[in-house]
C-alpha positions as a Python dict, from the first residue, in 0.01 Angstrom:
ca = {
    (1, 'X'): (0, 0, 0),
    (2, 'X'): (319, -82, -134),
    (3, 'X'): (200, -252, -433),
    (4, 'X'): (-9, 59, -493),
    (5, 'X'): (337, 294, -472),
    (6, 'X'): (513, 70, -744),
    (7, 'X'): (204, 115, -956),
    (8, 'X'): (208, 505, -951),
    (9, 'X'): (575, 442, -1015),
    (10, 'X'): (574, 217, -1325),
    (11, 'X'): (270, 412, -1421),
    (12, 'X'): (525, 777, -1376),
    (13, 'X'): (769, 622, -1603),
    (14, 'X'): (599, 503, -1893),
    (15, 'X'): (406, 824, -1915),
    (16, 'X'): (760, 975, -1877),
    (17, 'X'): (850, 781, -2200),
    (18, 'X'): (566, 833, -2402),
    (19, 'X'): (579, 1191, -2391),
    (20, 'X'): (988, 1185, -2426),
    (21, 'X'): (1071, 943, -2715),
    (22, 'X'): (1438, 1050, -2684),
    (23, 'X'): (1464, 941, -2277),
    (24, 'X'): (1326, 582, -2427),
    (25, 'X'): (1579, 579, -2672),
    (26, 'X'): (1881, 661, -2421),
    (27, 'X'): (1739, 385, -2191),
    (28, 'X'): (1786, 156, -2474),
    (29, 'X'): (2106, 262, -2555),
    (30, 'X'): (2232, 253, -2182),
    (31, 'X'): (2104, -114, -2179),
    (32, 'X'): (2295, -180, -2511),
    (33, 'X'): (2639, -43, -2353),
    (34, 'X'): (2587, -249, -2034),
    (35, 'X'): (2560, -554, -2253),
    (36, 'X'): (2858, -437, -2452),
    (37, 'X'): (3078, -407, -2089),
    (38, 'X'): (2977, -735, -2000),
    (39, 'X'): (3042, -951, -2348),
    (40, 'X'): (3389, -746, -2419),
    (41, 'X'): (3439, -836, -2013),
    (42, 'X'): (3354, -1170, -2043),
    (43, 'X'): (3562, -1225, -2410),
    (44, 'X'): (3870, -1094, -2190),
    (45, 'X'): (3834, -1286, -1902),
    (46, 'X'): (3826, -1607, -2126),
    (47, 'X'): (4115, -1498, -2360),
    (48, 'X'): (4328, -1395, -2025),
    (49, 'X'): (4217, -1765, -1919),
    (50, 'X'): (4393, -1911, -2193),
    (51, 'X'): (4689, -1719, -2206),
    (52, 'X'): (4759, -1815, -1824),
    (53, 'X'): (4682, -2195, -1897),
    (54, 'X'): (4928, -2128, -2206),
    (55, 'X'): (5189, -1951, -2001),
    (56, 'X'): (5166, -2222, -1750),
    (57, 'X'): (5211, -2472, -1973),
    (58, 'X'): (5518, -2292, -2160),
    (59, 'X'): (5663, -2300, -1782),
    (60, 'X'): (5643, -2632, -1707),
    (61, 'X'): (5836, -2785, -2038),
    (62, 'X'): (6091, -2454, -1961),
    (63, 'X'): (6124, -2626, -1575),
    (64, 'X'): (6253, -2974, -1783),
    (65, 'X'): (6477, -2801, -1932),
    (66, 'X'): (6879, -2888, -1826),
    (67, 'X'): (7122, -2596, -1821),
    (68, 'X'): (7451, -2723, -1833),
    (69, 'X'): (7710, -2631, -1629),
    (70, 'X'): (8009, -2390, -1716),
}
């Protein structure tokens, strides 16, 4: 019965997208930005990664450092 439902479903929206060439084409451009969000997201998250690592390492050699006294 279920099975049956998702068929009438599936079988709704490609009949939907046949007669609406310009609904197909948004859902393919939707899919595009999503994939766009998450490689720009993921290109950030790696370039924030190795400004932290950098940052860290800039405050550990600033940690050695001696101030002298006055």
């Amino acid at each position: 019965m279920v099975t049956e439902n998702v068929g009438k479903v599936a079988g709704g929206f490609v009949d939907a997208m046949k007669s609406t060439p310009v609904a197909l084409a948004m859902v393919v451009v939707i899919f595009a930005l999503i994939g766009l969000v998450y490689y720009q997201a993921s290109m950030f998250s790696a370039q924030r990664e190795s400004n932290t690592k950098l940052f860290l390492e800039v405050q550990k050699l600033m940690s050695q450092c001696i101030v002298p006294p006055k």
